[in-house]
N, C-alpha and C positions, 0 to 999 in steps of 0.2 A: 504494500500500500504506500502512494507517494505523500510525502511528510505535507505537501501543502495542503491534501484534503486532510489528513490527521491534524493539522493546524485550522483547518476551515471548519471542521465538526466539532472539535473542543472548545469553540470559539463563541461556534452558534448554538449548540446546544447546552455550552454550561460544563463542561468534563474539565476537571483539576485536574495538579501533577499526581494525584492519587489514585487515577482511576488512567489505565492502559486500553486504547480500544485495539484490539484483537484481531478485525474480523470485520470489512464492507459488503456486503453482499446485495447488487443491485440485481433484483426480479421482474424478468418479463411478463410472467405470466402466473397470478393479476400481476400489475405494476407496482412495484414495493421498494424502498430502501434498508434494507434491516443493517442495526451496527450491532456489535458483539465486544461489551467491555468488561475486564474485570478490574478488582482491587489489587492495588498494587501499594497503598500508604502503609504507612504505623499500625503496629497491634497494640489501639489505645481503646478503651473504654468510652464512646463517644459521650458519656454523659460528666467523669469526672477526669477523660484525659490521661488516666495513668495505662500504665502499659499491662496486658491480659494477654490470656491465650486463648484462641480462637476456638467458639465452637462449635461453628459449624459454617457450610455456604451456603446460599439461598438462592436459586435464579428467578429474578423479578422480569416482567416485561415493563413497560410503558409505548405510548405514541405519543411522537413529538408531531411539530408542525409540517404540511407537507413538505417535501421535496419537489416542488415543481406542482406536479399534480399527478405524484405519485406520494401517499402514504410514508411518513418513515417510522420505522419500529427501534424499540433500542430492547434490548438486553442484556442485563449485567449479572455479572456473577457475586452478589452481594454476603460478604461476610458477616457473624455473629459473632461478639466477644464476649466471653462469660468473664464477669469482674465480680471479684471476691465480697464487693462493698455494694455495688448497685445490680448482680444478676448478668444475667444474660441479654445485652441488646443489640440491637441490627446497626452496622455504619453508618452516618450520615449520609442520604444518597443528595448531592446537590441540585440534581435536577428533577427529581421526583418533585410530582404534584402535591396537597395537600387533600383532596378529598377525593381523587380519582385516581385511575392506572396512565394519565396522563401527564407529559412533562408541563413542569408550573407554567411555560411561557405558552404553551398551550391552553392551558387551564384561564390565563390573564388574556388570553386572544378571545376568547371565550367570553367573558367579560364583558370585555372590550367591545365585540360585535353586539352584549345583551344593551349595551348602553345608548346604542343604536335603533335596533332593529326588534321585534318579537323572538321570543324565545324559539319557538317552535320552526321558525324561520334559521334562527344561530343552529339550531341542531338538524336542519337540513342541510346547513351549506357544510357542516365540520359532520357528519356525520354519528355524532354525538347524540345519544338517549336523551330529551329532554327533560328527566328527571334530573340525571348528572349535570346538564347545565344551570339545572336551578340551585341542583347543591354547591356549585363553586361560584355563582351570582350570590346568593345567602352569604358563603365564606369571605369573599372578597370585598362585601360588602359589609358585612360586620366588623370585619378587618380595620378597613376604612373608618367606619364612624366612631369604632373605639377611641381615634385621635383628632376625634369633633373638640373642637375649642371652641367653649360659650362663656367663655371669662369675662370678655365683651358685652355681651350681649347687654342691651339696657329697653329694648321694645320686641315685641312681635306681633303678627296676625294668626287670627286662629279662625279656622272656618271647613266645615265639612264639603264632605262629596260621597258621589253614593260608590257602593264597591261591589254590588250586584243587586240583580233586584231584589225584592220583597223587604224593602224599606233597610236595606244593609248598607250602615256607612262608616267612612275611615273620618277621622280628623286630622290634619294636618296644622302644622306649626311653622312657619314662614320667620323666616330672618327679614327684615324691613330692608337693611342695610345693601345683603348679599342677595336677594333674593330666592336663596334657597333651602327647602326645606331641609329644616332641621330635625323634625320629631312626626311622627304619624303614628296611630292608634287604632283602634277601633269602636265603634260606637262615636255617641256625641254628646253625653250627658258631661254632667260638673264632673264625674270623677278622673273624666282625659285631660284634665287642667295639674291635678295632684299626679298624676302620671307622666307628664311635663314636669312639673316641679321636680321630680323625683330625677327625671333624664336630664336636667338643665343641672343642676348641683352633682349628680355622675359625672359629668362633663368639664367643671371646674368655675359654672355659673353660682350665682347668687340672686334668688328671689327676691331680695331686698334692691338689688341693683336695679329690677324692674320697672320703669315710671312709666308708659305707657302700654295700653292693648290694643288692636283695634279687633272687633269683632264684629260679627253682625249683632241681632235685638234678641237672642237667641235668650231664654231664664236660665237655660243650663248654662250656659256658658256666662254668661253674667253672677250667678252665682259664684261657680267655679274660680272665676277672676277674682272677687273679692272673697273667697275663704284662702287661696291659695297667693294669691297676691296681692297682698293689701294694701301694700305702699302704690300699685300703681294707677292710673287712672285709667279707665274707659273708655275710649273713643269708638263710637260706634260709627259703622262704615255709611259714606253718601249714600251708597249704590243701594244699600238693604233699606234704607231708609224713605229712599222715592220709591221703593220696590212696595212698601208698605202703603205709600198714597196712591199706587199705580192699582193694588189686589182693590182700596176701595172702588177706588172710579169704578173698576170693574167689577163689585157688584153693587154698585150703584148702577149701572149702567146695565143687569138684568134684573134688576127689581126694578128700574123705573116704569117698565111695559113700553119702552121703545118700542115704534112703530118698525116693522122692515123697510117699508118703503122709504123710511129717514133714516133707517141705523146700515142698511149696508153698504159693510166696505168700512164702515166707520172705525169698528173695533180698533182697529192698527193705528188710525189717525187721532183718537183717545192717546193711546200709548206713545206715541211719538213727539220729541219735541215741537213745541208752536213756531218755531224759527223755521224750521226744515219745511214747516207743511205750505203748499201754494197756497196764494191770495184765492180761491174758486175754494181750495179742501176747507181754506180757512172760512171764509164768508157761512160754507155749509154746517160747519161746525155751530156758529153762531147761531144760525136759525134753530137747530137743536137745541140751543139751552135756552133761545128763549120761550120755547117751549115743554124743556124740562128742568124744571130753576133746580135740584137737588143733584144731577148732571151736571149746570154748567159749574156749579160749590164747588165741588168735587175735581172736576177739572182745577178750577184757577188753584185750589189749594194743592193739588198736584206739582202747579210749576210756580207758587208762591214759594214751595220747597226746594226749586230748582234754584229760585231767584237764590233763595237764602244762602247756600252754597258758592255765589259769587260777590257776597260782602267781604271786602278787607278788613274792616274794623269789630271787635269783640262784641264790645256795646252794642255796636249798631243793628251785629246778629243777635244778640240777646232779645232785644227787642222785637225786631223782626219776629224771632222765633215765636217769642210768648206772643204776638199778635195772631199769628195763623193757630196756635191752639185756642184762644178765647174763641175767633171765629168760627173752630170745630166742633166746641164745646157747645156755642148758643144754637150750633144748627140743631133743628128737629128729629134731621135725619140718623140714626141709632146707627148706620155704618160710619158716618163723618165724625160722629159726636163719639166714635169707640176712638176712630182713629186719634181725635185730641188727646184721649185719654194715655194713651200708647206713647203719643211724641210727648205726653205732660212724665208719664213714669221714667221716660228715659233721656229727659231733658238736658241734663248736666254734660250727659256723654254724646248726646248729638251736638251740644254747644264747644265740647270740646276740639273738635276737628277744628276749630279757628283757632287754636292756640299751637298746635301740634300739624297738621293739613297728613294726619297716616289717613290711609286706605286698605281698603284688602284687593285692592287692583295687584297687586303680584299675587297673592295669594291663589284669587281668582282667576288670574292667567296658568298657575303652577295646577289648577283643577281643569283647566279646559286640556291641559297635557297629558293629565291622568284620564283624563275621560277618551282623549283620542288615542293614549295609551292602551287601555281597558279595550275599546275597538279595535283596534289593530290588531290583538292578545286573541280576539272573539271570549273576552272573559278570562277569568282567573279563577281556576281549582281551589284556588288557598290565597283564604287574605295575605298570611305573612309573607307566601311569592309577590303579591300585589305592593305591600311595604315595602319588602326587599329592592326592586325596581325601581320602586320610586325614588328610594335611597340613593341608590347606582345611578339614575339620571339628575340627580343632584351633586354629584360628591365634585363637580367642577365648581360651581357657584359657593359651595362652602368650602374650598380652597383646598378639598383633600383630591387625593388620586389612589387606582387601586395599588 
């Protein structure tokens, strides 16, 4: 064998002065590279180093990464040292995998393509069981977050998504700063907040360091925040907020007993901004509420909330604010007059966004990923595969690698 390939294989595949290969055997038929190395180092006790005698030999296989687009296989002939102190253990092999019969740069390509692509896709192109890809996506990934640094950390977003049907959902936890998530769970009650707490101080965080949240109007999670985080404040997000004056309009707008011959097509032009919609959608709109006065409330106070959202001054949203809930309150209407009540309970923390301007706009991006993740996937067997991924398409944004 010429010393360049014996210098080209030790090189690419990870083989020390310890380990002699033997033996290249290139196969035509299938197409295959297989190598053949054995131990050639010290007869030391891999665990304390001292020198043992050997006892016995083991031959291992693995697959490393192709050859071209030929398979390579390795084989070595792996020794055992029985040491008087620690037993009987097998040599360090450097290139072995850690949870397959695969070499680790194989195992980290693997990875690599899950961080991309569907899994089931990774183990069509590598060949690979996709059970075994999800075990070393799992490993490489817990690997990873073990050296999550939340030392920093002083805010985040907290906001679900669902993770199959029949009302199954994950929570995630959003870094503000980096955008990426840092903590996922399952369910969505207060108790994923104490389960945060717990992951954020494993990490080298401090709950006390916490001063703001943003979340959506959610009791569980608003609870959660203030048992679990008391020091910090509440900001509850824009978007869940007109999301709230948007469900009333909308059943205001099936209770009013709108006429078809005026309501369609309408539905949309309700929910859209008044800026956007033509001078003709507009005009139509108007004739509507002068004809259904608890419709057109309904509306303005919709995008009175909109307005709110682009005051610069604290005060001046204050004020604002508490104007559109008296006007919810005096309505007659039992859907207007709840919704006062809702923006009156959760007033401090919708007033907050002027002081701080968090969103769950990443968060809510980092869900529309998992959801087009989840599609792609056509579903996930197991939540904790679903976490695990999520993790892995994260570990660039929070500054780790596998």
């Amino acid at each position: 064998m010429g010393t360049d390939l014996e210098t080209w294989l030790k090189k690419n595949i990870g083989f020390d002065d310890e380990w002699k290969i033997e033996g290249v055997d290139f196969k035509t038929s299938p197409l295959s590279l297989d190598v053949t190395v054995s131990y050639v180092g010290p007869k030391v006790c891999p665990v304390c180093g001292n020198e043992c005698a050997r006892y016995d030999t083991l031959v291992r296989k693995w697959r490393d990464l192709d050859f071209g687009s030929s398979p390579c296989n390795i084989t070595a002939h792996v020794p055992r040292f029985d040491c008087p102190v620690h037993g009987v253990h097998q040599t360090v092999v450097p290139w072995a995998g850690n949870v397959s019969k695969l070499t680790n740069r194989f195992e980290r390509k693997c990875a690599e393509y899950s961080a991309c692509m569907p899994v089931h896709l990774v183990s069509k192109l590598t060949g690979v069981r996709d059970n075994t890809v999800w075990s070393i996506v799992r490993y490489y990934t817990d690997k990873a977050m073990d050296n999550l640094d939340l030392s920093g950390m002083t805010a985040f977003c907290v906001d679900e998504t669902s993770s199959r049907r029949g009302h199954q959902y994950i929570t995630t936890f959003t870094d503000p700063k980096t955008g990426g998530i840092v903590f996922a769970t399952a369910d969505r009650d207060s108790s994923v907040l104490c389960e945060f707490r717990k992951w954020l101080i494993a990490h080298g965080g401090d709950s006390d360091n916490i001063k703001s949240v943003c979340s959506d109007m959610s009791g569980a999670f608003t609870k959660g925040i203030r048992d679990f985080f008391p020091k910090a404040v509440i900001v509850y997000d824009p978007f869940h907020v007109i999301q709230a004056a948007n469900a009333t309009l909308d059943t205001v707008r099936k209770t009013s007993g709108l006429k078809s011959s005026l309501g369609r097509g309408l539905r949309f032009d309700f929910m859209r901004n008044r800026e956007t919609l033509s001078m003709t959608r507009r005009e139509r709109l108007e004739a509507v509420f002068d004809q259904y006065f608890y419709l057109g409330k309904a509306y303005a106070i919709k995008e009175q909330l909109r307005d709110f959202y682009t005051l610069c001054d604290y005060d001046d949203a204050m004020q604002f604010l508490l104007g559109i809930i008296d006007r919810c309150m005096d309505s007659d209407n039992d859907d207007i007059s709840d919704l006062g009540l809702t923006l009156d309970k959760h007033f401090w923390g919708i007033l907050e966004w002027h002081r701080c301007r968090m969103s769950n706009g990443i968060a809510e991006g980092n869900n529309s990923v998992i959801q087009a993740m989840k599609r792609s996937a056509r579903g996930f067997r197991d939540t904790e595969n679903m976490m695990s991924l999520i993790y892995l398409r994260s570990l660039k944004k929070n500054g780790l690698s596998i």
